[in-house]
N, C-alpha and C positions, 0 to 999 in steps of 0.2 A: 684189453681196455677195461678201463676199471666200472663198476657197476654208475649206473645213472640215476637208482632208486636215492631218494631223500634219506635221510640218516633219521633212527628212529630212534628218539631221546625218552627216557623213563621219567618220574618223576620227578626223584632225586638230581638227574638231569637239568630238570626245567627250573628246579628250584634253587641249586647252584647258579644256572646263569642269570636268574634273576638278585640274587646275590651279589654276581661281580666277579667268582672265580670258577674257575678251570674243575671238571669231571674229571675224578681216577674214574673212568671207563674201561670197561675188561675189551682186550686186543681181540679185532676180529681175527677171521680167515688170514695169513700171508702175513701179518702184524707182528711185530713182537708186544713185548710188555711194557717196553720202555719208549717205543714208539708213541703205542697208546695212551702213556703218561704225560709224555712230552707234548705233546701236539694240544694246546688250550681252545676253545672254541674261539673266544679274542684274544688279543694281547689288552694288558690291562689297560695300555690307553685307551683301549676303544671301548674298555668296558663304564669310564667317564661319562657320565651325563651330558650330550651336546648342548650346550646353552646358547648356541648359533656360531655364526659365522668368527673367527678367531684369527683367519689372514695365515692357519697353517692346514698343511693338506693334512686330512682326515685319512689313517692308515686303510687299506683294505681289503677285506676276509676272502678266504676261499677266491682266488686270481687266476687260480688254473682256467683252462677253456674248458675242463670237464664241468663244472661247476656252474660255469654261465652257459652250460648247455642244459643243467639240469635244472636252472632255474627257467628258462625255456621253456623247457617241455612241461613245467608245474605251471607256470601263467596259458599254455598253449590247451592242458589237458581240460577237457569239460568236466572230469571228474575229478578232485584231487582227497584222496585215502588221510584221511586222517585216522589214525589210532581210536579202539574204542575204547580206549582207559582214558582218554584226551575228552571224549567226547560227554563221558558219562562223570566226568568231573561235578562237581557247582558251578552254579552260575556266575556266582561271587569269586571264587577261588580262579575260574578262569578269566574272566574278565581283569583281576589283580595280575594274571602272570602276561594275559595281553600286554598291557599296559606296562607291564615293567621290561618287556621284551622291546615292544614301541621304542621306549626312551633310551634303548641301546642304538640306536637308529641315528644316522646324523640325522638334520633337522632336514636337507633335502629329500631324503627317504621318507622321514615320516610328511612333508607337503604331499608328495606322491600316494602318498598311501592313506592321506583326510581325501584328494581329489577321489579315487576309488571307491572312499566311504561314501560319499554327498550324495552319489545316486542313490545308496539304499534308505539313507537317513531322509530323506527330501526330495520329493515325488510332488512336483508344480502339477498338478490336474487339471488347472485353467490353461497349460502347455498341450495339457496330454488329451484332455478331452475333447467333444465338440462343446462350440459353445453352449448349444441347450442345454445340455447335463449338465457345465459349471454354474449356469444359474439358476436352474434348479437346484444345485446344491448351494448355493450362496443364497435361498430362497430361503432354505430355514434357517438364517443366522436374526439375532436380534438385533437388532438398530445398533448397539454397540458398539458389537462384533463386526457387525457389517463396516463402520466406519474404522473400527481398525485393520480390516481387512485390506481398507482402500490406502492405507500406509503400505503395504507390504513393496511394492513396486507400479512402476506406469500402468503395466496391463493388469495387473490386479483395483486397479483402480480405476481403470476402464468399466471393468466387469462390475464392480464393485457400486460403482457409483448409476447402473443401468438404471434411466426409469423404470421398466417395467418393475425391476425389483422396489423400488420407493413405494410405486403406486400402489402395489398390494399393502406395503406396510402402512401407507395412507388408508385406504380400507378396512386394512386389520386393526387398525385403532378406532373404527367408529367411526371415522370420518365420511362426509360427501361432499362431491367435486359439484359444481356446474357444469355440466357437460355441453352443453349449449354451448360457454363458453369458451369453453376447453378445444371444441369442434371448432369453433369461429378464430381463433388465437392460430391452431395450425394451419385453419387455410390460409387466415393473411400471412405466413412465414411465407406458405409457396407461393402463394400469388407477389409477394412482393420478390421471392429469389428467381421465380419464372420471367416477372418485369425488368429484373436485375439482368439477366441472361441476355434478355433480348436487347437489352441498352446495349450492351458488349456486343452481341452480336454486329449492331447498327455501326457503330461504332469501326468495328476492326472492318467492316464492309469498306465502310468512309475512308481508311486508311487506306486500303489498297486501291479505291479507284484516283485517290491525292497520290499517291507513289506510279501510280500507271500513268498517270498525267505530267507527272515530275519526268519521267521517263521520258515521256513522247515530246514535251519542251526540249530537254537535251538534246536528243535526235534532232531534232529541227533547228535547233542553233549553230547545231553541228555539224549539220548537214552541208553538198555541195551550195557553193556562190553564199554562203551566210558569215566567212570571213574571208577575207585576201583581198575581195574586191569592194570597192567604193562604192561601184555606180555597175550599172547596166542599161542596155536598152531594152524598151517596151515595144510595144509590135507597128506604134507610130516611129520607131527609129528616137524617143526621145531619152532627156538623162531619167533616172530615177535613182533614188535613195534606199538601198536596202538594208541600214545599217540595225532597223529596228525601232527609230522613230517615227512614229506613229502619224506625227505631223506633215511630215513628207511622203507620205507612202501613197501608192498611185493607184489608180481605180484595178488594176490587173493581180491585186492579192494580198495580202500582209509582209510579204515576204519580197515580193516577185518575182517570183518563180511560177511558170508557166505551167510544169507538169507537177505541181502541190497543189493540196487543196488548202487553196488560202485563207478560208473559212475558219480552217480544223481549230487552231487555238482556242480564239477567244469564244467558240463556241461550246467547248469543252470546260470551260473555266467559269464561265456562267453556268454548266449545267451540276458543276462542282457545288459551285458557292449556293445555288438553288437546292441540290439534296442534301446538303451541311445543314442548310438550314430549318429545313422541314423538316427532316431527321432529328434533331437535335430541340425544335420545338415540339416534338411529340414525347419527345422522352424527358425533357425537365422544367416543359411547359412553358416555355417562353424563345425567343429568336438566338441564336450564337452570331449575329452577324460582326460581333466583337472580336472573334476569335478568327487567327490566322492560321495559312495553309500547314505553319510549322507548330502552333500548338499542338500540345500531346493528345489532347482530347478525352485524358481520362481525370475525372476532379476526384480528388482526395474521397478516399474511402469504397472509391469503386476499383476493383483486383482485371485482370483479364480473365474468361474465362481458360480454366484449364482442360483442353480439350483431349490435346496425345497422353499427357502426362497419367501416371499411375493417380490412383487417388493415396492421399495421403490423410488421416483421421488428424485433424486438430489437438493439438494438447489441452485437458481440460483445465478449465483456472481453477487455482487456489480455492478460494473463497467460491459456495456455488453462486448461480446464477439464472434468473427465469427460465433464460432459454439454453440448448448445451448443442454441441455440434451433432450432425445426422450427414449420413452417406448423401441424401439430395436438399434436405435444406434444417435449418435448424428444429429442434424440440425443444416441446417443454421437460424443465429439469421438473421431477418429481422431488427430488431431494432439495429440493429450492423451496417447494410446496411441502412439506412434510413438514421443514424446521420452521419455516415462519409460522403453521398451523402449529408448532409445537409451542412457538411463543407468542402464538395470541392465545391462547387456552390456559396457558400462565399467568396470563394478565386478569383472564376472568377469576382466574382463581387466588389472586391477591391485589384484585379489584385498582386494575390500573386503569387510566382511561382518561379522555378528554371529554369537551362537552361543549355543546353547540346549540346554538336553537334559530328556528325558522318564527318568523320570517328575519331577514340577515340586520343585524342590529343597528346598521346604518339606515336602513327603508322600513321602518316600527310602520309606515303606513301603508303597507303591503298584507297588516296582517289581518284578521277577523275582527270582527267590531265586540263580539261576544265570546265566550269560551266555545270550545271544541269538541265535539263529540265524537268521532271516527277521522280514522285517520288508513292510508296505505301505501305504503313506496313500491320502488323498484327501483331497476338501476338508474335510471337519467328523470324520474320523477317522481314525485311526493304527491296524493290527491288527500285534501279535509274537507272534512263539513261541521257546519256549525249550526249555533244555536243564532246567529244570523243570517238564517234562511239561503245561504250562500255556499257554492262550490267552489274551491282555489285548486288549482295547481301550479304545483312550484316546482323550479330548475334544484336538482338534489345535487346540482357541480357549484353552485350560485348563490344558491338559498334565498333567487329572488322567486317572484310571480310572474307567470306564462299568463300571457292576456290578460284577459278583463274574467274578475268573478262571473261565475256562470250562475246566473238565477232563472229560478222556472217555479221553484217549489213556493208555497205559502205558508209553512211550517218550518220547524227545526230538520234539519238534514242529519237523521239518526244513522243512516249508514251507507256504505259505498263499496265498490269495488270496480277495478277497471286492468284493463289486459293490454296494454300495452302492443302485443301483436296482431292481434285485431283490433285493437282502434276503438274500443268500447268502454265506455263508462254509466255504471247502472249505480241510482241513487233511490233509498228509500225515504220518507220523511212522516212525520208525526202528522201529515195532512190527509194519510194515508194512501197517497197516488206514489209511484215509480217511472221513472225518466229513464231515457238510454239516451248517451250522448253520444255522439263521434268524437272519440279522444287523438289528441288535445285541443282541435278546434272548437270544442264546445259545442258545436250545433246539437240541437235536439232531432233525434231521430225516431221518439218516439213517445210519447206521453199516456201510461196509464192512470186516468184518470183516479177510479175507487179498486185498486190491488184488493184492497183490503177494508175492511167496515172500519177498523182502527187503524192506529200508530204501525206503520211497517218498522218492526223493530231490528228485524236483521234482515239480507239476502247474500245471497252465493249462487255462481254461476259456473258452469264448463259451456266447454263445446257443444252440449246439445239442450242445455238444462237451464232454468232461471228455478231457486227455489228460495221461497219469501215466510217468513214470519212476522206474525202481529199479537197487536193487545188484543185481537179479538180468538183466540185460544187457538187460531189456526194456523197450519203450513200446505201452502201451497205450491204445485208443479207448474212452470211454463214451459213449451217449446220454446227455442229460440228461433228452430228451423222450419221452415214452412214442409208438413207431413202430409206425403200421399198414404193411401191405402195401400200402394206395391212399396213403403219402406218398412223396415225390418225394427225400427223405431215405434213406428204407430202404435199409439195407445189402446188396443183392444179390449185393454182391460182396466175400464176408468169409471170408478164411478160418477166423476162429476160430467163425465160424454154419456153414458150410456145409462145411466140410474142404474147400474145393477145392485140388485137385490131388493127393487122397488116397484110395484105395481106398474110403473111406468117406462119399465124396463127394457132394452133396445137388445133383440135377440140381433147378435154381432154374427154368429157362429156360420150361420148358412148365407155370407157375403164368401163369393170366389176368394176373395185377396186374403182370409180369414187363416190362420198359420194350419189351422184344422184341416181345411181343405187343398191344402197346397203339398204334393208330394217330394218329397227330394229332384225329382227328373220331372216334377211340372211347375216350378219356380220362375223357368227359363218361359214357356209360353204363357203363364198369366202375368208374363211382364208386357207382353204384345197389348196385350187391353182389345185384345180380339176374342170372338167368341163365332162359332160354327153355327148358320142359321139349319137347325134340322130337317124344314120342310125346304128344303133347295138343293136339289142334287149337283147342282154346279159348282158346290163349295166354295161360292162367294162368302169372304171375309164381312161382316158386319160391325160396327162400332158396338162395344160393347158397354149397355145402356148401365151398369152399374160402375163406370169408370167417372161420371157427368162429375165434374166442380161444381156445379151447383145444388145445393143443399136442398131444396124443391124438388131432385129427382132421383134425390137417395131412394133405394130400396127401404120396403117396412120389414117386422120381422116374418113376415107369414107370406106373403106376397110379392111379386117384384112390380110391382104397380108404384110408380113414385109416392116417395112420402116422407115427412118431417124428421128429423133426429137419428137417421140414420149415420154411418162412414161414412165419410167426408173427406177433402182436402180440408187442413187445420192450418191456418195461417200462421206467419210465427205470434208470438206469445199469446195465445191461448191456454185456458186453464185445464189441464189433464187429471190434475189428482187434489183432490182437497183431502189433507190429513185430518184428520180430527181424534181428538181422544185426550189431551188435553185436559187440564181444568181451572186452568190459569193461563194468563199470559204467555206466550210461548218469548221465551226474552233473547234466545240464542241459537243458533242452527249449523252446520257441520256440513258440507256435500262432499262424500267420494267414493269415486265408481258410483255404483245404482244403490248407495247407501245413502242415508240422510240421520244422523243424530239430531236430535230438540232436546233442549232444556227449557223448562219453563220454572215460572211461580208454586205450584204444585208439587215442586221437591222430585218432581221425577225426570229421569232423561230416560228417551225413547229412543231405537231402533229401526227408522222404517224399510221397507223395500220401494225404493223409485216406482217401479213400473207396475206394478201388482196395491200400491198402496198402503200391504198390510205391516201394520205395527208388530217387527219381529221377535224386540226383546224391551224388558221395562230394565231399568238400576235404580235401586233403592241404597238410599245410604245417606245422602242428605237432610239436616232436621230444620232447616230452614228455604225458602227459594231460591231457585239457582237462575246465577245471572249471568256466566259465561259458560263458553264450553270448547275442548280442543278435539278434533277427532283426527286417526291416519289410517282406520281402518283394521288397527290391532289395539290400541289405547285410546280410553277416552279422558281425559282430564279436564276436572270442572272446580269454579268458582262458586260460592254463595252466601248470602246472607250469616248462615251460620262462623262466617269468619274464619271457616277449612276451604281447604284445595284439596279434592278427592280424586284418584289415580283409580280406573277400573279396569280389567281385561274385558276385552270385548267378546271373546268368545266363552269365557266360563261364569261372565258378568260378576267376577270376585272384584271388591274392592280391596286391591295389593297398596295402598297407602294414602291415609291423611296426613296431612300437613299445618300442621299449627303455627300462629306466627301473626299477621295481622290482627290486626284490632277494630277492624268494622267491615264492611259488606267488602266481598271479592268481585270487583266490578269486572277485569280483563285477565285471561290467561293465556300464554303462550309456551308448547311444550316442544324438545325435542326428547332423542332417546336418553339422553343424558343433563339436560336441563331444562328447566321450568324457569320462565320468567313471569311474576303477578304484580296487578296493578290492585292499588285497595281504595276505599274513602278514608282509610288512615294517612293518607297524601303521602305513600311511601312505594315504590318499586322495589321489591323483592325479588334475587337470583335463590333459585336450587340449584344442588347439582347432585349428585349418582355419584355415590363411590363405590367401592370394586365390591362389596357386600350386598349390592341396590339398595342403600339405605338412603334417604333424602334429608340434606340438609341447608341449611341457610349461608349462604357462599357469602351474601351482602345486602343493604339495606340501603336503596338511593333515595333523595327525599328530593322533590322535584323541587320545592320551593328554595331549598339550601345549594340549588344548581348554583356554580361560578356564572352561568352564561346566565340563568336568570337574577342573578344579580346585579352583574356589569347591563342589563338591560331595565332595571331599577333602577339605577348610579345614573345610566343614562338620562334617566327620566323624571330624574332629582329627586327619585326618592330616598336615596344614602339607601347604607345596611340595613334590612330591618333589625328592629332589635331583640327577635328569638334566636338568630344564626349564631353560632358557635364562636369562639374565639380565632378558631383558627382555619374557620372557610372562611371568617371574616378579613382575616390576614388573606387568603389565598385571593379575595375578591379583589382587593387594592393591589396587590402585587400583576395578578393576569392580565394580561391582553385580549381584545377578540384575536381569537386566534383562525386560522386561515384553515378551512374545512377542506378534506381531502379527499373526494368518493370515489366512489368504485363499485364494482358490479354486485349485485345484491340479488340473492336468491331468495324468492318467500318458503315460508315453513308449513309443511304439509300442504293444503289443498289454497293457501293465499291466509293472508291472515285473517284471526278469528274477528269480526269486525260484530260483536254483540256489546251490548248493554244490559244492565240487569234489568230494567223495565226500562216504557217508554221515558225520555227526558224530559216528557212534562209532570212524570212521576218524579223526577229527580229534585226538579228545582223548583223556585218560586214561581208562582203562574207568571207567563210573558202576556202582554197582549195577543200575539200572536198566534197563540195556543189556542188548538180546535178543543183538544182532551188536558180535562184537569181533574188530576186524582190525588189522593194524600200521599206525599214525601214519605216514603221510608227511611228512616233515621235509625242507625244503632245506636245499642244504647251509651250515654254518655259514660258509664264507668268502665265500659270496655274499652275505654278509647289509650292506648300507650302515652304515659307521660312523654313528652318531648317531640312525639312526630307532628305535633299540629294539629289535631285531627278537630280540635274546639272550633278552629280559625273557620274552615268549610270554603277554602279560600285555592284547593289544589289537589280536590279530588280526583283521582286518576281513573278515565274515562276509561282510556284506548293504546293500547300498547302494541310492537312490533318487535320483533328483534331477531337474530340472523344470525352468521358468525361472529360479526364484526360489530354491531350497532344495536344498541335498545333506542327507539324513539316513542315517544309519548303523548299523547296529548290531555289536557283537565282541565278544569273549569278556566285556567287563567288560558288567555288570545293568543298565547303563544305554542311553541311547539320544540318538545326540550328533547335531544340525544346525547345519547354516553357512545362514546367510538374509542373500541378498545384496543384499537391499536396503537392508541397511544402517541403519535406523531411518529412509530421508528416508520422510516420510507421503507426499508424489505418486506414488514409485513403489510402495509399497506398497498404494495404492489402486488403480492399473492392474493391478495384478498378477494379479487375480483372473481375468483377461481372455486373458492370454497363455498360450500350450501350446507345449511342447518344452522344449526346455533351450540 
């Protein structure tokens, strides 16, 4: 039998056949010479390049069975011997006789032998892996990549297009969600696919008790005596009619038949039409007594549920979309949310935008009688206050007024702030009393008289906290919650409760409830408010006399003998902490966590600690008074008089950047990580922004008074263009329309907005009658003012600003109330918008 080893060719060999001809090869063992002459590795047609299929048979090699055994046993062996002269070739030099061997191949051979290749070349991992490893490794691709990833195939595009993967690249871009809302958008998916469920379920129930009924008519029509006969007798021996008319039918059954219940039908059929109908008014709120027993019952765009059936994953669309298919009910596409955030952030940054103003320019008598001073939204409302003694709030889907202005105060209403989820609105005003409303019914819930000896210039409020500033150089603490002496809140350390450090000083320390006195394992029983009488061996519990609500039988410090000024119950808003330190007007305040920033007239911003009182850090850097201020508890950014925006770190209190740029007093600032928005008395809204260096620069310049929307509300009101407006917002003013305002859900930035002023507003303007406090107007000077912004006019100095991802809203001297909304009218970004937080 002749040998089954492969034939072993030398170079010369390899290099002829790649050639085209035939090896003089030396005659092995049994061979002759001429043999081994004779014999060509191909015949020269096959040595032809295949250029495909030709309609004639392709000659072929080596046809013995030896041969295709021994090709056998080389595809069969796990190891196949290659030559080490073959192997230690170049890579280049083999690769060239590969390939020229290849293309000795018909073109069938060589399909066969690319099919071979593709496993090695091409290794799908999103096949091979679990899915957690593929999208961990799809995790580090950039947006790009990732989107051409999603070309690759359906399941790469699955994978590819995963929220969770979007939403980190949402994140890793700086971005924040609403979360809030983001939670509320998934439950109503389910709550609505849950509701979905149960209509189908109701439904296919209603189907099978209509077919059980259909059923049991047949049978009974079918039944024996229901045809063949006319008539029968009843048990009087007389005719009756049982053909099914109803008219004739005899007191003995529907039917008459004696052993039926003659009942059954139309009892059945009432009990049909009665759960049809209840059924089906529960589920699309209104009666189906329209619909018959053969309707389908299922209306356009409700599916049956798939109950036996495998699940089947939805094909994603084209184009993305809010929501994307999920195993039990839909998600949000993060990739939906990514690109729209990617094209409203283009807009800020080549200043696209629309513009709207409140109150809505059909109802001009909705709005304030006087100019505005503070202003603050949220998603479904907008709250101002004015320099006519009045509180508005307005519908932010409407841009009308909810109620009747809220009046209480006697002065200008310099600032505000209101929570929407508790239902509270707190206003301070230049009469120096502060209101708490119940929002948005208006009702007053609370009226403090004298807050303050002056102008309540600013306040800010949390969950536990009211904290106030005034012209009168101070900030002060409120509860909001009524505090026992067993809460963990309680002010123990207050000067304006306990005078410490003063002659008249309230020793707190030797009260039970005292944190001093209270051990980890004795927290639990001096919550009992019990106390062990010692001369009683019976160990009868006593009330224990330092728990009393009445202030009359507080303990003293020395004695437990009732006495004045002791711990107490503190009802809500009481004063806890009077800051002082100060030496001006305190004009702007910051609340978060047990932090509290101030800026005042003084040139300084301050540091405090909540609870303790003490003033933690000073920032110097100012050369004139500061009249806003932004805080998040890492960055402070402040407005002022000297016509800078100053950026400080809050812990190494380094000022990392001024800002040049206005031309008179920096009334309002609003910061995130990546932008600054400033309002000035140069009647101009200023954008920053943060490029990849942290350098800050000037993105754009709005000018309230050249707004479209306050124009066309000028036009309205016959007063034409004025005549400083440009050529060509003047063209844009005739051409526009009110255009139709589109809102959405709105997050505040940082701790709510900054709602200060640089002093009180009867510092600002001309004295009103109504002005308790009247002090000299601060005016920049008139040569710093920018040609062109207006700034002479004093006609739209910008008070109060706001702004978020989507919106800067404003308010200044003029009655109205003016926003840029940068989405511009496209409806995809305006439909994500809801979603995003910051600016």
């Amino acid at each position: 039998m002749a040998s089954t080893s492969p034939p072993i060719f030398n170079v010369e060999d390899l290099e002829n056949a790649a050639a085209g001809v035939a090896s003089q090869r030396q005659p092995q063992t049994g061979e002759t010479a001429a043999t081994a002459t004779q014999q060509p590795l191909r015949t020269s047609q096959s040595f032809r390049v295949d250029e495909g299929y030709s309609g004639e048979e392709t000659p072929s090699v080596y046809e013995d069975p030896n041969q295709r055994e021994d090709l056998r046993s080389i595809r069969e062996s796990a190891e196949l011997k290659i030559p080490a002269w073959v192997t230690g070739l170049d890579d280049a030099l083999r690769e060239e006789y590969a390939y020229k061997l290849v293309r000795t191949l018909p073109t069938s051979n060589i399909a066969s032998l690319v099919d071979r290749l593709v496993p090695i070349l091409h290794l799908d991992f999103i096949q091979l892996l679990p899915s957690e490893l593929s999208l961990q490794i799809l995790s580090y691709l950039p947006v790009r990549s990732l989107l051409n990833a999603s070309l690759a195939s359906r399941t790469w595009r699955r994978f590819a297009m995963e929220p969770r993967l979007w939403r980190d690249l949402y994140h890793g871009a700086g971005w924040e969600e609403n979360s809030a809302e983001v939670r509320l958008f998934e439950t109503e998916m389910q709550q609505q696919v849950a509701a979905k469920r149960k209509a189908e379920e109701q439904r296919d129930e209603e189907k099978k008790l209509r077919d059980l009924a259909r059923r049991n008519i047949d049978r009974f029509r079918s039944g024996p005596g229901s045809q063949g006969e006319s008539s029968t007798s009843d048990s009087s021996g007389g005719p009756m009619d049982i053909s099914g008319d109803s008219s004739t039918q005899g007191s003995s059954g529907a039917y008459g038949t004696p052993n039926q219940d003659a009942g059954y039908f139309p009892y059945m059929a009432d009990s049909l039409r009665t759960i049809r109908q209840s059924s089906m008014a529960g589920v699309f709120g209104g009666p189906s007594a329209a619909m018959s027993d053969d309707d389908d019952m299922y209306p356009t765009g409700m599916s049956r549920p798939i109950t036996s059936q495998a699940y089947e994953e939805p094909s994603l669309p084209i184009h993305p979309t809010l929501t994307m298919p999920g195993y039990n009910h839909p998600r949000l596409n993060w990739a939906f949310l990514y690109k729209n955030r990617k094209r409203l952030e283009d807009n800020w940054l080549h200043n696209r935008f629309t513009t709207f103003q409140i109150p809505h320019p059909n109802y001009p008598h909705e709005g304030h009688a006087e100019c505005i001073y503070t202003i603050q939204y949220s998603p479904n409302f907008l709250v101002s206050g004015s320099r006519d003694r009045t509180v508005r709030i307005w519908n932010m889907r409407t841009r009308r007024l909810v109620g009747e202005p809220l009046k209480g105060h006697t002065g200008s209403v310099l600032c505000l702030q209101f929570d929407e989820e508790e239902q509270v609105l707190v206003t301070g005003s230049s009469d120096s009393s502060v209101i708490i409303w119940k929002f948005p019914t208006g009702e007053r819930l609370k009226v403090i008289e004298k807050a303050h000896q002056e102008s309540v210039l600013n306040l800010k409020f949390s969950k536990k906290w009211l904290v106030t500033c005034s012209k009168d150089k101070l900030v002060k603490v409120w509860n909001r919650e009524q505090l026992e002496t067993t809460n963990k809140d309680y002010p123990w350390v207050s000067k304006a409760l306990w005078a410490t450090g003063t002659s008249n000083a309230v020793d707190v320390r030797s009260h039970p409830h005292h944190p001093d006195n209270i051990g980890n394992n004795q927290q639990a029983a001096w919550a009992t408010w019990t106390v062990q009488e010692p001369s009683m061996g019976s160990g009868l519990n006593l009330q224990n006399p330092y728990s009393s609500n009445d202030p009359n039988r507080a303990f003293g410090a020395s004695t437990r003998a009732p006495s004045k000024g002791g711990p107490r119950t503190l009802h809500p808003y009481t004063v806890i902490q009077n800051l002082s330190g100060h030496a001006a007007a305190v004009n702007a305040i910051q609340l978060h966590g047990d932090q509290i920033a101030s800026a005042s007239g003084d040139r300084l911003i301050k540091l405090w600690n909540l609870r303790t009182g003490a003033c933690e850090k000073t920032f110097v850097g100012h050369t004139k008074g500061i009249a806003c201020i932004q805080f998040d508890g890492r960055t402070i950014v402040s407005g002022s008089s000297d016509q800078t925006i100053r950026v400080f770190d809050c812990d190494t209190q380094v000022e990392m950047a001024t800002l040049h740029g206005h031309g008179a007093l920096v009334r309002t600032v609003q910061a995130t990580r990546n932008r600054i928005v400033s309002g000035s008395y140069d009647e101009t809204v200023r954008i920053w922004h943060k490029d990849q260096e942290d350098r800050w620069f000037i993105g754009a310049t709005l000018h309230q008074s050249q707004c479209p929307a306050a124009l066309r509300s000028a036009a309205a009101a016959g007063a034409g263009t004025p005549a400083n407006v440009p050529a060509q917002i003047a063209t844009l003013y005739q051409q526009q329309q009110p255009a139709v305002v589109h809102m959405h859900q709105i997050q505040q930035v940082g701790d709510q907005a900054g709602l200060a002023g640089a002093v009180a507003a009867s510092q600002l303007l001309p004295t009103h009658h109504h002005h308790t406090m009247v002090a000299r107007p601060i005016q920049p000077p008139q040569a710093a003012l920018p040609q062109g912004h207006g700034g002479n006019s004093g006609t739209h100095r910008v008070f109060k600003l706001q702004f978020d991802a989507r919106w800067i809203i404003c308010c200044s001297q003029d009655s109205k109330i003016i926003g840029w909304d940068y989405a511009a009218d496209e409806e995809s970004v305006m439909e994500a918008s809801r979603f995003f937080k910051g600016g």
